[in-house]
N, C-alpha and C positions, 0 to 999 in steps of 0.2 A: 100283373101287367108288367110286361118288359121294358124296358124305357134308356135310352141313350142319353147319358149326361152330355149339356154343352159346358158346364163348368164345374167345379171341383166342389161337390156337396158332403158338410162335414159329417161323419158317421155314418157316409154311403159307399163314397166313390170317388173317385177322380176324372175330370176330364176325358169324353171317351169312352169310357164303360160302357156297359150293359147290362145293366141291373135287373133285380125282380122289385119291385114296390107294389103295395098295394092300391089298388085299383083307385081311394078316397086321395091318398099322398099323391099320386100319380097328376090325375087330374084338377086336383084342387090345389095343390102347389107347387108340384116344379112343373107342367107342362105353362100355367098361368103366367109366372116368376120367367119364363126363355130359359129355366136351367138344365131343362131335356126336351127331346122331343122322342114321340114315339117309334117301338123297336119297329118298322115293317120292311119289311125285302128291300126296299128304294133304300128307307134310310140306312140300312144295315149296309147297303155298298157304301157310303157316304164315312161311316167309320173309318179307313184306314187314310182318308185324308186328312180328317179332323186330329184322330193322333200325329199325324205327321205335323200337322201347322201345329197339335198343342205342345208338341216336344220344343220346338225353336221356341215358341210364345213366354214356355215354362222358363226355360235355357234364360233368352230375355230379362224377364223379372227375376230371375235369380242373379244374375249378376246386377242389377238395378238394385234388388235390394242388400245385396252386398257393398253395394257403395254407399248405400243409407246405414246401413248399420255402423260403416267406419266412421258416418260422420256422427253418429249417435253416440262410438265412443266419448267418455267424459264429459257429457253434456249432462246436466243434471236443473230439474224443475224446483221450485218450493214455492211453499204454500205457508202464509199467516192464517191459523185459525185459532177460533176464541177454546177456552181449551178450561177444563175443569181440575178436580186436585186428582194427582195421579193420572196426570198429561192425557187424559182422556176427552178426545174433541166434544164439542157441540155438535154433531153432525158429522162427515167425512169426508173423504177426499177419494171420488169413486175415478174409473176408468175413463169417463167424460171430462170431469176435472180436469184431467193428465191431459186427454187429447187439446183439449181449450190451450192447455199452457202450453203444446207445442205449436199447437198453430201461431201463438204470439211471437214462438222465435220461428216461425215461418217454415214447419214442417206440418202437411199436410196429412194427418195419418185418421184411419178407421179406428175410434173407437173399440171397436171389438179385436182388435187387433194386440191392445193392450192385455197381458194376459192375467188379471189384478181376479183373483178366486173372489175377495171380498173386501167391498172398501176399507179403507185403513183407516183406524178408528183411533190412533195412538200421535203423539208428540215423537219425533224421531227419523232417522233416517229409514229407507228403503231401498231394496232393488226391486226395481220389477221387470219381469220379462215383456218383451213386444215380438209377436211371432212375422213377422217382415214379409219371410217365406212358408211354404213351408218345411224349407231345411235351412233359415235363414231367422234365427231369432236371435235379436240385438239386449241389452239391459241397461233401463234409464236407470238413473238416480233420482230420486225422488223425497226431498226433507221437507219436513213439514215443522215449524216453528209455530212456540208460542205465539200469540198476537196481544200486544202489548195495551194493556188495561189502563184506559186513562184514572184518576181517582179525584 
């Protein structure tokens, strides 16, 4: 099944395309989702407008998220968690964590966006990447502190 991305699907394509998918993916998840619609002669003329509007669109959020990245320079989150011997958490400080704690200083971001392989299980500082763009990725600071044991 052929099929025209309307937006930018990861490990397919980008924006625009014209892909081969299988007939179950096709149907069952990007036509459902608005993230393509089908390849037929009508929509096929309809392509070289959509690249055009997605080129400025892209343009757009690239410099958008260029100005959020410079504000992400040195901004840095932490976290108290209850923590065991050999600074190993109860628990972790996953991707959602992160997003939570920017929202409080009032940056609006997609969890998934944060690019954390696996939550961090340790006492300590971190970097972690946040991909913005996709030629646009910023790096929080991220420490996570002891949390202090009443007795």
């Amino acid at each position: 099944m052929e099929v025209i991305l309307k937006e930018d699907v990861a490990k397919l394509g980008a924006r625009g395309d014209v892909v081969k998918v299988a007939v179950g993916y096709g149907r069952n998840y990007l036509l459902p989702r608005k993230l393509a619609i089908e390849a037929t002669a009508g929509n096929k003329a309809v392509i070289a407008q959509m690249k055009a509007s997605s080129v400025r669109r892209s343009a757009k959020e690239k410099t958008q998220a260029e100005e959020l990245a410079k504000q992400f320079e040195g901004l840095s989150v932490s976290f108290q968690r209850r923590s065991g011997e050999h600074d190993q958490l109860f628990g972790s400080v996953t991707s959602g964590d992160i997003a939570d704690a920017l929202e409080k200083k009032s940056f609006t971001l997609d969890r998934r966006k944060i690019q954390l392989h696996e939550p961090l299980k340790t006492v300590g500082e971190f970097t972690v990447p946040v991909k913005l763009h996709k030629d646009v990725t910023a790096h929080l600071k991220v420490v996570i502190e002891k949390e202090a044991v009443a007795e």
